[in-house]
N, C-alpha and C positions, 0 to 999 in steps of 0.2 A: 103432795098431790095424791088425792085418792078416787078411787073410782065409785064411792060411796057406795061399797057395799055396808050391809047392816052393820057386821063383826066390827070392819074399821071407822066405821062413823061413832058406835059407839066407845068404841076403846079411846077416838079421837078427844071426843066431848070430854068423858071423863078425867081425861090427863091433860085437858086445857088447851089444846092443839088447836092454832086456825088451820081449816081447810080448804084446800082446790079443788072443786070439783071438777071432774071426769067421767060420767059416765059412762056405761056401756048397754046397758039392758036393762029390762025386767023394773022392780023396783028402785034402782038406783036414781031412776027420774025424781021419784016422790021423794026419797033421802032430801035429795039435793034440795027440793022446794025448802023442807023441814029444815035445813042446816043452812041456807041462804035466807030464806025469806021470812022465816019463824025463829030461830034463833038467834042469826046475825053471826054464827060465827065461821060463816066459810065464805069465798065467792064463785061466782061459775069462771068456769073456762068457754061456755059458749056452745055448748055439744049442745043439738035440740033432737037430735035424732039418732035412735039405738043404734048399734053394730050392728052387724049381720053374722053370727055366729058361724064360723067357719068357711065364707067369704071371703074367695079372692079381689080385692080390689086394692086401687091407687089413687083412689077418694081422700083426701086430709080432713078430717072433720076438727081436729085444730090445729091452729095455725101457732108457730113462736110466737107472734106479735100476741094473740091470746093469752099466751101463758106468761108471757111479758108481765102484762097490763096486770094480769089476778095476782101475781108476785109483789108487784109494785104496792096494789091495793092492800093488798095485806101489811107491806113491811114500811109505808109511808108514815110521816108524821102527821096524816090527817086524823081529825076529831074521829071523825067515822072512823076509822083506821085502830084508834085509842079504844073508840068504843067497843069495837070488835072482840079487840082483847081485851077487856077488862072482863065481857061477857064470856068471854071463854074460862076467863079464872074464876068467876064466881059458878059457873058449872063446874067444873072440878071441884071446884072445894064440895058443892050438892052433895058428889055423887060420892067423895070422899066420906059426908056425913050418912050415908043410907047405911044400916045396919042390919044383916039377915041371923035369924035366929035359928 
């Protein structure tokens, strides 16, 4: 589960990892689109709305049943599910091939 910050989104992709997203603020919203809806290699947990940075509250903005459901989606035998991961290995291997001089 990550909160899709930059650092672990990328470190994610590179080493082949499917990811949960969890948001909290800032840019982690747009990650998530990038890593659900453009790449395919992660799913939501459901979060549509930032934290409150230093906010006392007893608000659940996700629920177990959420994190249930994105675990399952991830680790099921469906097509989708295949898909996901094979997209994740072939980004790793990518990123494995970039070479800096």
């Amino acid at each position: 589960m990550t909160h899709y910050g930059w650092n672990s989104t990328l470190e994610s992709v590179s080493a082949g990892v499917l990811m949960r997203a969890r948001p909290h603020f800032a840019e982690q919203f747009l990650n998530e689109k990038l890593i659900v809806d453009v790449l395919k290699v992660g799913v939501s947990v459901g979060v549509k709305a930032p934290s409150t940075w230093g906010a006392d509250t007893d608000e659940v903005l996700v629920k177990n049943c959420d994190i249930q459901r994105a675990v399952q989606s991830l680790m099921d035998d469906s097509e989708e599910a295949e898909e996901r991961r094979n997209r994740a290995k072939e980004f790793s291997k990518k990123a494995r091939m970039v070479h800096v001089d």
